[in-house]
Every structure is written in structure tokens, then in C-alpha cells.
PDB file with one MODEL, atoms N, CA, C and O in Angstrom:
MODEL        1
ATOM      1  N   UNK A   1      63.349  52.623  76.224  1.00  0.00           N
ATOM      2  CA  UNK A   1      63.988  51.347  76.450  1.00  0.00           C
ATOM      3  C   UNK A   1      64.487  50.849  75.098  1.00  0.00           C
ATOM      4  O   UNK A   1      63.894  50.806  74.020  1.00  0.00           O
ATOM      5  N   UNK A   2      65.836  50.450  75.453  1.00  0.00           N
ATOM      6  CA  UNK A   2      66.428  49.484  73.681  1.00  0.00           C
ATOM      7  C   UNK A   2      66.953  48.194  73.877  1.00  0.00           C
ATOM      8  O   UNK A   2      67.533  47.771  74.877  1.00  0.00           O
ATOM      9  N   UNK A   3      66.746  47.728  73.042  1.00  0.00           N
ATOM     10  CA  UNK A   3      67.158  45.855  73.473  1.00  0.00           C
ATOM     11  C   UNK A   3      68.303  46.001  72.096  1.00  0.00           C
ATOM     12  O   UNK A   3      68.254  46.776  71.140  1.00  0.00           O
ATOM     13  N   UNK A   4      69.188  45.071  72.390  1.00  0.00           N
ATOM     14  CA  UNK A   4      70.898  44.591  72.125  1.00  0.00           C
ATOM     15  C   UNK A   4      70.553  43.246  71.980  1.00  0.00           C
ATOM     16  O   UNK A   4      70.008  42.755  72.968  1.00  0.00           O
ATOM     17  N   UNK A   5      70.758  42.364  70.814  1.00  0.00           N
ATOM     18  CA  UNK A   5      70.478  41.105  70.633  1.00  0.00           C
ATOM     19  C   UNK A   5      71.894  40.570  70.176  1.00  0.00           C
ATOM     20  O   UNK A   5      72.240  39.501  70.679  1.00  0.00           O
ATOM     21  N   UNK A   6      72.763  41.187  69.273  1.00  0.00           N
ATOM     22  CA  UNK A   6      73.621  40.818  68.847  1.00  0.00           C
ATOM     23  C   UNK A   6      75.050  41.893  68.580  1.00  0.00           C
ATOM     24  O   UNK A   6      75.072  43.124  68.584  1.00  0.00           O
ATOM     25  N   UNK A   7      75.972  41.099  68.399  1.00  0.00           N
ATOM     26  CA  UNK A   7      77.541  42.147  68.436  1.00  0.00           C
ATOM     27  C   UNK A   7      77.140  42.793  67.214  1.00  0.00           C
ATOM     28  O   UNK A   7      77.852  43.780  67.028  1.00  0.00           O
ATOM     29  N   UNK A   8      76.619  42.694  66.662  1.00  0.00           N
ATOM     30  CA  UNK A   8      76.273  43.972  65.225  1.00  0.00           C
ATOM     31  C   UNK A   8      75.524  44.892  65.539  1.00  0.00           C
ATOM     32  O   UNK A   8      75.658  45.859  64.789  1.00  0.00           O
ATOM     33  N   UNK A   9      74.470  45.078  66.662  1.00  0.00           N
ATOM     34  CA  UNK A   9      73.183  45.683  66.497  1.00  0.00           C
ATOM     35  C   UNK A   9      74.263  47.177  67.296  1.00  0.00           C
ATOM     36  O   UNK A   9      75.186  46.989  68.089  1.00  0.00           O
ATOM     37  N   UNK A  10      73.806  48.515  66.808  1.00  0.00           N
ATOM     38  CA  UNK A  10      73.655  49.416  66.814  1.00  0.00           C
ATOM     39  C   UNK A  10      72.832  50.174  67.697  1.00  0.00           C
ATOM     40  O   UNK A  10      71.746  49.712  68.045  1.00  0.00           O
ATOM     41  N   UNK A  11      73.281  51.443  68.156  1.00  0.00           N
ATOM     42  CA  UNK A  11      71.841  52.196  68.652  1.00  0.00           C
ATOM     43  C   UNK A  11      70.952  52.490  67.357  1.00  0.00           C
ATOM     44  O   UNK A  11      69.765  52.737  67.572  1.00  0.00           O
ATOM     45  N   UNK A  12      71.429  52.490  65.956  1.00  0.00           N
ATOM     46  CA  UNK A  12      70.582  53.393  65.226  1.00  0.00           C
ATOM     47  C   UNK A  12      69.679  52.459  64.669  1.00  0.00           C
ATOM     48  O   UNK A  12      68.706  52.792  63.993  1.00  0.00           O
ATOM     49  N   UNK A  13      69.979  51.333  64.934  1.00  0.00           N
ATOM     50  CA  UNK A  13      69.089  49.546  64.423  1.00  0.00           C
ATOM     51  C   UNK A  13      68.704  48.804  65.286  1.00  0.00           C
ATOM     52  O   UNK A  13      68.216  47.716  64.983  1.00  0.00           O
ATOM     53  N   UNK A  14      68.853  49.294  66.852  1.00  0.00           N
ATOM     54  CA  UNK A  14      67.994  48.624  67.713  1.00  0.00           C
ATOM     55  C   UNK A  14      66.966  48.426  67.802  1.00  0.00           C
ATOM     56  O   UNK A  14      66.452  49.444  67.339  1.00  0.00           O
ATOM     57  N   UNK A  15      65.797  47.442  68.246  1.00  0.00           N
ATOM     58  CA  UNK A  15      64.377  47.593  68.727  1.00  0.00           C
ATOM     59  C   UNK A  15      64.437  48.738  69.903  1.00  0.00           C
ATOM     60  O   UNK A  15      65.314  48.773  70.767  1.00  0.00           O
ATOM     61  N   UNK A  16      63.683  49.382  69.820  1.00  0.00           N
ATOM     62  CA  UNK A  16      63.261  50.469  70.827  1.00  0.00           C
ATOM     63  C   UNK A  16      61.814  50.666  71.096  1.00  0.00           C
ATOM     64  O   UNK A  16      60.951  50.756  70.223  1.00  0.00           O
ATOM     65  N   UNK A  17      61.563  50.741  72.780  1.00  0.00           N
ATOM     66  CA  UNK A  17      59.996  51.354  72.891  1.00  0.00           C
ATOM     67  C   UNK A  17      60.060  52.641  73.676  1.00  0.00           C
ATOM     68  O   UNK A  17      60.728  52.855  74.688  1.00  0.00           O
ATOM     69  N   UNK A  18      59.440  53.269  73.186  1.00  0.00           N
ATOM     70  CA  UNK A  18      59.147  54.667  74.422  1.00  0.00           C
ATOM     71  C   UNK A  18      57.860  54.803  74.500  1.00  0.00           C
ATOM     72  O   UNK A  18      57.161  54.435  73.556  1.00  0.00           O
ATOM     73  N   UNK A  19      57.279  55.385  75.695  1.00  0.00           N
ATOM     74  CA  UNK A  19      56.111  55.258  76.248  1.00  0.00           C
ATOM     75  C   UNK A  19      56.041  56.810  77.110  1.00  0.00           C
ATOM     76  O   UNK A  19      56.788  57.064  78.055  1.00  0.00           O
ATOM     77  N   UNK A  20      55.321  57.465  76.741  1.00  0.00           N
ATOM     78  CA  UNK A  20      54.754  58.736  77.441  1.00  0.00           C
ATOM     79  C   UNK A  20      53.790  58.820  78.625  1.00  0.00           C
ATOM     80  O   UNK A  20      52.602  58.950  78.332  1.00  0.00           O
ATOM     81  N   UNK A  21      54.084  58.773  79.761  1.00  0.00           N
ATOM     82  CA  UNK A  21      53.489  58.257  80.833  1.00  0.00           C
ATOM     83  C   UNK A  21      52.252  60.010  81.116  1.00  0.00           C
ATOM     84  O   UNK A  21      51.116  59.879  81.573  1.00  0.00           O
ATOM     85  N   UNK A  22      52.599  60.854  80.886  1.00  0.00           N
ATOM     86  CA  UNK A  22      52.147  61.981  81.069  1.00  0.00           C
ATOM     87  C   UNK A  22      51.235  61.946  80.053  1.00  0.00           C
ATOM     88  O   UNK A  22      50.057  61.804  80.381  1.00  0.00           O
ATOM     89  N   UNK A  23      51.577  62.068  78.603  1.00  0.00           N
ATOM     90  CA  UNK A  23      50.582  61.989  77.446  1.00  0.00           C
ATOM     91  C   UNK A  23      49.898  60.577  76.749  1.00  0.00           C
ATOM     92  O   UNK A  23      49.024  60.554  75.882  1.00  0.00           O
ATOM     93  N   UNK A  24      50.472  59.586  77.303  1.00  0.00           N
ATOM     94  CA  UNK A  24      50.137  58.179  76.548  1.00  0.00           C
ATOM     95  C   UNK A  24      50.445  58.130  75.404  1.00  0.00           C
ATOM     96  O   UNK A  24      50.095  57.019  75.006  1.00  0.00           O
ATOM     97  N   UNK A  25      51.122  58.945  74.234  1.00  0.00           N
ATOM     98  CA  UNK A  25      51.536  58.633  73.685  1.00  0.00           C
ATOM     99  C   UNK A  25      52.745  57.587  73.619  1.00  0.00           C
ATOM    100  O   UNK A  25      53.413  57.464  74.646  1.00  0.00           O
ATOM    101  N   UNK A  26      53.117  56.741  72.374  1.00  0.00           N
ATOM    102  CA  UNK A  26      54.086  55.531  72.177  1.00  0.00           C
ATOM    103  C   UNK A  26      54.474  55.750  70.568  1.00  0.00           C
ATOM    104  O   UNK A  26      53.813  56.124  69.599  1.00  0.00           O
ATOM    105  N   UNK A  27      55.734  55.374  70.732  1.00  0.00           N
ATOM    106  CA  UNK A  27      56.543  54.599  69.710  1.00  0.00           C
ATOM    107  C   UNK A  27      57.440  53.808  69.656  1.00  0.00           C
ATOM    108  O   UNK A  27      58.506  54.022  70.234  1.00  0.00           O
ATOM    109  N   UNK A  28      57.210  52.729  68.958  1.00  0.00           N
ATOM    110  CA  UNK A  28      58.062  51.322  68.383  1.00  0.00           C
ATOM    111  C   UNK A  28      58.808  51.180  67.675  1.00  0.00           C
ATOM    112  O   UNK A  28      58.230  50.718  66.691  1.00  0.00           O
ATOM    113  N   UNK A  29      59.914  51.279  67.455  1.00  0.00           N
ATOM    114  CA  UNK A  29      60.922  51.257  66.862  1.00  0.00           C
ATOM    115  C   UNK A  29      61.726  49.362  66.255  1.00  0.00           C
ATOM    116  O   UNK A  29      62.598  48.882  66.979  1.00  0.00           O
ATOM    117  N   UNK A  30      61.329  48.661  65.117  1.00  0.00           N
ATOM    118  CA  UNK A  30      61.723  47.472  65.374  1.00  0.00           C
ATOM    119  C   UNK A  30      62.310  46.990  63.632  1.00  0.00           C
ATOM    120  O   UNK A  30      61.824  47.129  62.510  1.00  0.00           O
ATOM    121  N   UNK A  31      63.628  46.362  64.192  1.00  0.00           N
ATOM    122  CA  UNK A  31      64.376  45.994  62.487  1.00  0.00           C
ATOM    123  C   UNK A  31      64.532  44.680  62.478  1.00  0.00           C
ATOM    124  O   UNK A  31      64.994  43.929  63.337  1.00  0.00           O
ATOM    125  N   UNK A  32      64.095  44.470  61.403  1.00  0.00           N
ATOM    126  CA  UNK A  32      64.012  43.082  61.022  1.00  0.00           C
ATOM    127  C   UNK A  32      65.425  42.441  60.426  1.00  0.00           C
ATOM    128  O   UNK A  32      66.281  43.289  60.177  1.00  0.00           O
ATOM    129  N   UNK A  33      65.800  41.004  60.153  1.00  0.00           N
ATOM    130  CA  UNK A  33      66.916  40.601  59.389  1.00  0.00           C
ATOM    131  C   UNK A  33      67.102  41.074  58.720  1.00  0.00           C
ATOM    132  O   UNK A  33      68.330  41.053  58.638  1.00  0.00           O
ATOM    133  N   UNK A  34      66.682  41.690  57.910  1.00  0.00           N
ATOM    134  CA  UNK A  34      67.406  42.568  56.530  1.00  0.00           C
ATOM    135  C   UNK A  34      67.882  43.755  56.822  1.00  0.00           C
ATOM    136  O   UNK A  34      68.927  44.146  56.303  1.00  0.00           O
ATOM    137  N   UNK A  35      67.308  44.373  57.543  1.00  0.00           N
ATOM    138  CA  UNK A  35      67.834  45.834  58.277  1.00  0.00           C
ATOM    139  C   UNK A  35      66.905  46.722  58.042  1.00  0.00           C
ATOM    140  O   UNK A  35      67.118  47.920  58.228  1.00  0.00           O
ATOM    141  N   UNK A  36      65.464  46.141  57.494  1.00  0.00           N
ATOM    142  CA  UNK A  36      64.659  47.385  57.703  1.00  0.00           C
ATOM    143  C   UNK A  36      63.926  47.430  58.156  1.00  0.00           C
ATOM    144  O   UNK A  36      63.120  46.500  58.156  1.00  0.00           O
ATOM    145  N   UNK A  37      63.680  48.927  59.062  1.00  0.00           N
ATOM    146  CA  UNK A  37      63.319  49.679  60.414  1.00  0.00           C
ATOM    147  C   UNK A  37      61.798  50.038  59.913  1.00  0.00           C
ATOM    148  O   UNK A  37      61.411  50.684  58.940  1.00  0.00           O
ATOM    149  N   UNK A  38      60.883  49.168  61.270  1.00  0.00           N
ATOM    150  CA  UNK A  38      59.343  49.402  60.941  1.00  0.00           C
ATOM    151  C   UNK A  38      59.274  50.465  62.573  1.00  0.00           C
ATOM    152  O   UNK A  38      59.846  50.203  63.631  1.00  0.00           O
ATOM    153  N   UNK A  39      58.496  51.506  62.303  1.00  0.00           N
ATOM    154  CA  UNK A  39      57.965  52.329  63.447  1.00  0.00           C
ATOM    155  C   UNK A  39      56.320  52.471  63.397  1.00  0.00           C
ATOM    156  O   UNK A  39      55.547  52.478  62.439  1.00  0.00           O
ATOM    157  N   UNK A  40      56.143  52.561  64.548  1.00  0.00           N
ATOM    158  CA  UNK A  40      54.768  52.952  64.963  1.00  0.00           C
ATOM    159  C   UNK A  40      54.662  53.524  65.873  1.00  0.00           C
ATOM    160  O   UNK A  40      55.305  53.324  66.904  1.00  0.00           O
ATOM    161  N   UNK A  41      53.610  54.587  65.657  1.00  0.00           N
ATOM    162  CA  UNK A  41      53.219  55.387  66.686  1.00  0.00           C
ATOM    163  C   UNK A  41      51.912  55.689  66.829  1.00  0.00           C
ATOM    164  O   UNK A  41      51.358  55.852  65.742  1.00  0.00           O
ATOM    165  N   UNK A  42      51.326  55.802  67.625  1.00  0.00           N
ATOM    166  CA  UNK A  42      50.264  55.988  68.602  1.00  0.00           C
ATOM    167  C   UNK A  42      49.834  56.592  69.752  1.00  0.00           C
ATOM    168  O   UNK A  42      50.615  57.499  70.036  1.00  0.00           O
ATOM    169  N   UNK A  43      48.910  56.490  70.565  1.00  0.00           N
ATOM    170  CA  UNK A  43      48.610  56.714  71.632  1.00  0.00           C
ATOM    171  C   UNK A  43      47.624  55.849  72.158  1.00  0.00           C
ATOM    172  O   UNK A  43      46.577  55.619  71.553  1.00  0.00           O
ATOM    173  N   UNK A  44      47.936  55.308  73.370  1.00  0.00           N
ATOM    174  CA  UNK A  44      47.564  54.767  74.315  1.00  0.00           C
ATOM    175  C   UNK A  44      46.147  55.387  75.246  1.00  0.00           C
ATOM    176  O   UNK A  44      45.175  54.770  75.681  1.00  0.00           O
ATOM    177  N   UNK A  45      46.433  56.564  75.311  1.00  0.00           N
ATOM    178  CA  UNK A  45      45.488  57.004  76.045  1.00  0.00           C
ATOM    179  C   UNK A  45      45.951  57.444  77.396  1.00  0.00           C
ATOM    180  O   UNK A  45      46.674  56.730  78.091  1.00  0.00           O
ATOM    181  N   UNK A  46      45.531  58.617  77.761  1.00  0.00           N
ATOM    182  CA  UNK A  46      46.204  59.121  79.180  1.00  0.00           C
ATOM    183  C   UNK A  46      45.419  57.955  80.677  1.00  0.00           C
ATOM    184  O   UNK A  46      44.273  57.506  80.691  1.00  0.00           O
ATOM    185  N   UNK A  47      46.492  57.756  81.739  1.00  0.00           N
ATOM    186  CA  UNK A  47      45.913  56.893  82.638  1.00  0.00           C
ATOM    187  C   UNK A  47      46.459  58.088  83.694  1.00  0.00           C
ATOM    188  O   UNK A  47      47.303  58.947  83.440  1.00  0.00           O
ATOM    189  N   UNK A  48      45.757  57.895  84.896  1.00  0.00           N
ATOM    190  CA  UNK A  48      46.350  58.744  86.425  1.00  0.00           C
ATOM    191  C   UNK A  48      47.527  58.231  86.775  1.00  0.00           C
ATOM    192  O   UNK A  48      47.799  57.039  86.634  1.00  0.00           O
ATOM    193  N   UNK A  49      48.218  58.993  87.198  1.00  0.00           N
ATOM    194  CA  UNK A  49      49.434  58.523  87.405  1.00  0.00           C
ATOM    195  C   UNK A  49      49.160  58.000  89.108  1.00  0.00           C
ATOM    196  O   UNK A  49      48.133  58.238  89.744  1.00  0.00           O
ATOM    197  N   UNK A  50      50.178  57.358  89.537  1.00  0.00           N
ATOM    198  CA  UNK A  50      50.027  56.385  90.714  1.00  0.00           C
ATOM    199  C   UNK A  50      51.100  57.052  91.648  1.00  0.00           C
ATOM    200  O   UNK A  50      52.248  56.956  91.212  1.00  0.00           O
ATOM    201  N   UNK A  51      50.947  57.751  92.926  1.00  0.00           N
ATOM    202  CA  UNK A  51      52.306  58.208  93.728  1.00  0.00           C
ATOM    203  C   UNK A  51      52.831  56.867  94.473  1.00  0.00           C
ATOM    204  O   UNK A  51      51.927  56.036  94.562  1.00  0.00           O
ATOM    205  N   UNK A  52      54.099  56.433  95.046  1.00  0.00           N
ATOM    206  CA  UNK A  52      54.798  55.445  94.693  1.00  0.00           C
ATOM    207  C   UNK A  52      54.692  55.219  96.164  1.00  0.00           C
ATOM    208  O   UNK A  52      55.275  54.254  96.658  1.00  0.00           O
ATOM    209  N   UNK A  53      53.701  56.372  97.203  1.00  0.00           N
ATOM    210  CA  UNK A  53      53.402  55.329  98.489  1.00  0.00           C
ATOM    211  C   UNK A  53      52.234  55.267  98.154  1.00  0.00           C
ATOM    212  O   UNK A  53      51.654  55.132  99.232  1.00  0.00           O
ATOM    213  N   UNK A  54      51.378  55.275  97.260  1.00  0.00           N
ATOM    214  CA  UNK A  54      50.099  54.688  97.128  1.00  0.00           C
ATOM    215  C   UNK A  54      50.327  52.966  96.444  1.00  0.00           C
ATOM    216  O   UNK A  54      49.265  52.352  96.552  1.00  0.00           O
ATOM    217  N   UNK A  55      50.890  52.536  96.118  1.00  0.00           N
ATOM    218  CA  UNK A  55      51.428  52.124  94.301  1.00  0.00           C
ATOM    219  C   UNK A  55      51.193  50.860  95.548  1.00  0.00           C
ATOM    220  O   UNK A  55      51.729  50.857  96.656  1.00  0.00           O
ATOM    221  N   UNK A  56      50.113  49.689  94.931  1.00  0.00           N
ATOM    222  CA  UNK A  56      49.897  48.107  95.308  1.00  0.00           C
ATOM    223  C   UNK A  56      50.276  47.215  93.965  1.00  0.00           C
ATOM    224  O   UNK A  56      49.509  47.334  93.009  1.00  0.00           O
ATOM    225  N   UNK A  57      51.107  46.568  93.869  1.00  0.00           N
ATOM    226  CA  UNK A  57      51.384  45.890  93.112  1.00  0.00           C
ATOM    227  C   UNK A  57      50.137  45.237  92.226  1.00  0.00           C
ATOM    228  O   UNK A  57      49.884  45.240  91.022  1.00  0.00           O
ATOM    229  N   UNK A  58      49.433  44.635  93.476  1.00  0.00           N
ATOM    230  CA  UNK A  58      47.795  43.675  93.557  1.00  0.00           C
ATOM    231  C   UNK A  58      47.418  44.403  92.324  1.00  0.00           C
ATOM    232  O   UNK A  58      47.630  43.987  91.186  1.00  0.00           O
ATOM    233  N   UNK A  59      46.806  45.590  92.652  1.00  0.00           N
ATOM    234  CA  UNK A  59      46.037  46.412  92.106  1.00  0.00           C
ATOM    235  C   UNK A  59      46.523  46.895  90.524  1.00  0.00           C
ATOM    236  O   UNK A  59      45.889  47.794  89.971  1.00  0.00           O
ATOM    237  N   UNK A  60      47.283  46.469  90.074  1.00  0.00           N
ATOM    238  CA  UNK A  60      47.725  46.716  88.177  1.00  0.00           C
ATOM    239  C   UNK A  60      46.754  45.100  87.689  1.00  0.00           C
ATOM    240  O   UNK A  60      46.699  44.744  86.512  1.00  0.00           O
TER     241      UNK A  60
ENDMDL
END
């Protein structure tokens, strides 16, 4: 996912998140006013995945 805030912003200077639903791994992608790009990465931790006629909203 990338967020667009302004007529300047770029794909290569966007905020960006990606999220690994299979591995739980993540990275953050985020630029500040000046133009420089902080990342982080991690992992989340693996969760079961949910099939989408099981999937209760309630239940998150």
C-alpha cells in the first residue's frame, strides 16, 4: 500500500507499508519534510490465515 499526499510526492518518496500475510514479515517505508526516507523492518509474527467463508468481522 502507498499513500499520495501531495502534487510533488513520487512513487520513489512515498509513505509505503507492505505486510506479508504468509510470513508476517513488514516494512515501512516513510519521508519526512526534508526528503529523508526512514524504513523499518520487522516481523510481526505468523497468524492462520482466515478462508473468506469462514471470515466474521465480530471476531478480529
Amino acid at each position: 500500500m502507498g499513500t499520495y499526499f501531495t502534487g510533488t510526492t513520487t512513487r520513489e518518496n512515498a509513505d509505503e507499508d507492505d505486510y506479508n500475510l504468509l510470513t508476517g514479515e513488514y516494512m515501512t517505508r516513510r519521508t519526512d519534510e526534508q526528503g529523508n526516507i526512514k524504513i523499518t523492518k520487522g516481523n510481526r509474527g505468523r497468524k492462520e490465515l482466515v478462508r473468506l467463508k469462514n471470515f466474521n468481522i465480530n471476531d478480529m
